[in-house]
Rosetta silent file (secondary structure, phi, psi, omega in degrees, C-alpha in Angstrom):
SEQUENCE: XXXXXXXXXXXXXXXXXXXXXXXXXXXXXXXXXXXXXXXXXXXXXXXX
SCORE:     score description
SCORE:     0.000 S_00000001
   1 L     0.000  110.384  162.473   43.285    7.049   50.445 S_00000001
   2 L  -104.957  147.170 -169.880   41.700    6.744   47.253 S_00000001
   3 L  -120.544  120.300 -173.695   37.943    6.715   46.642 S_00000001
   4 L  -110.698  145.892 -171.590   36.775    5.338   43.200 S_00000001
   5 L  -123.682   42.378  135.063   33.272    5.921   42.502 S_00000001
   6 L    96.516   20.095 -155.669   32.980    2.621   39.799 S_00000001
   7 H   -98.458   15.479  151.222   32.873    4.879   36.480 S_00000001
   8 H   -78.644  -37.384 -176.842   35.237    1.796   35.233 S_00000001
   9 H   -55.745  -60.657  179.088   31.831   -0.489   36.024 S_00000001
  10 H   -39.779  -40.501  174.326   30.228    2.315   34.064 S_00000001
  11 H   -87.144   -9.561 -174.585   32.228    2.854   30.790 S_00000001
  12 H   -72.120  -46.462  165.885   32.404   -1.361   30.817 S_00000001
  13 H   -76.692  -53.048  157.124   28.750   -1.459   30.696 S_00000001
  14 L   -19.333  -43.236  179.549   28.555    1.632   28.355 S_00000001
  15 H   -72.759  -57.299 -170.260   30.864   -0.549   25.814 S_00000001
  16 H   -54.838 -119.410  -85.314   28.166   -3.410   26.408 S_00000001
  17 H   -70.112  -63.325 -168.267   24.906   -1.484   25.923 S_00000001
  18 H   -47.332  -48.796  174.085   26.711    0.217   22.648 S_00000001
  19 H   -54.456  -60.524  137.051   28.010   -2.697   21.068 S_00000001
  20 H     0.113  -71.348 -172.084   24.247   -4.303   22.017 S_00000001
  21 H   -97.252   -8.033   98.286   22.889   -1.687   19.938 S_00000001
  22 H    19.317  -65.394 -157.005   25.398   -1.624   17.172 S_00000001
  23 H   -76.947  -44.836 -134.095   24.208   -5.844   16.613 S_00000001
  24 H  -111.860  -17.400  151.468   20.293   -5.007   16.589 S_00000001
  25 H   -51.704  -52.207 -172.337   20.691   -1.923   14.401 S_00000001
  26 H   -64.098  -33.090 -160.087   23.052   -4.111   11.641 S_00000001
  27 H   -72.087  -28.079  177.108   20.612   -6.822   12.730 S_00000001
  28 H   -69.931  -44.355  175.616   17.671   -4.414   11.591 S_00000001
  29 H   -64.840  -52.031 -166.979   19.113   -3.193    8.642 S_00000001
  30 H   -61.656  -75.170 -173.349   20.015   -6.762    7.319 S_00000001
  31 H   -33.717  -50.134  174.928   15.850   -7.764    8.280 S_00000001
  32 H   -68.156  -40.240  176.460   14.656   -4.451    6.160 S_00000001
  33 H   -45.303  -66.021 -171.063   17.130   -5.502    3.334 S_00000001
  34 H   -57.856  -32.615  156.850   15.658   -8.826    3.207 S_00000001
  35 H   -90.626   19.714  164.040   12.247   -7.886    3.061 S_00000001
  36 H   -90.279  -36.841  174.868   12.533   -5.753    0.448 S_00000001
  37 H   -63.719  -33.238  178.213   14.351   -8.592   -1.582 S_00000001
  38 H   -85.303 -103.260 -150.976   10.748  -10.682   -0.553 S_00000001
  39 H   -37.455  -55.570  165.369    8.704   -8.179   -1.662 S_00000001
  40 H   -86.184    4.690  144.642   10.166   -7.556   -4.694 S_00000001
  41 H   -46.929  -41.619  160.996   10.380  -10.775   -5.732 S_00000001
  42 H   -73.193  -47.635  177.349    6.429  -11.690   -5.219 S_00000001
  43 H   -40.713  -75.484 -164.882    5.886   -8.527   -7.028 S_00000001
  44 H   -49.275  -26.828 -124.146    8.043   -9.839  -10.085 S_00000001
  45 H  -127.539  -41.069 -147.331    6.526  -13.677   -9.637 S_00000001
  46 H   -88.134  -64.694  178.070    2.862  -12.132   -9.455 S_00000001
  47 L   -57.196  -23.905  170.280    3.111  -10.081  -11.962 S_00000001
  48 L   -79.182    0.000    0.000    4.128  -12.551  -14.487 S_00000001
């Protein structure tokens, strides 16, 4: 008799959540790039 106690459900979702937080970190990073690229741009545009 074997008794599984679901830690396959568990590292399956584990993969999900990480990957999940993986895209909205890269997703974060990319958003902070880009408004730094807006910002200094209005700066330079402003300024002239």
């Amino acid at each position: 008799m074997v008794i599984t106690s679901g830690n396959e459900e568990d590292k399956g979702s584990q993969e999900k959540e990480s990957k999940e937080e993986t895209i909205l970190a890269m997703l974060g990073i990319i958003g902070t790039i880009l408004n730094l690229i807006v910002i200094i741009f209005v700066y330079i545009y402003t300024t002239l």
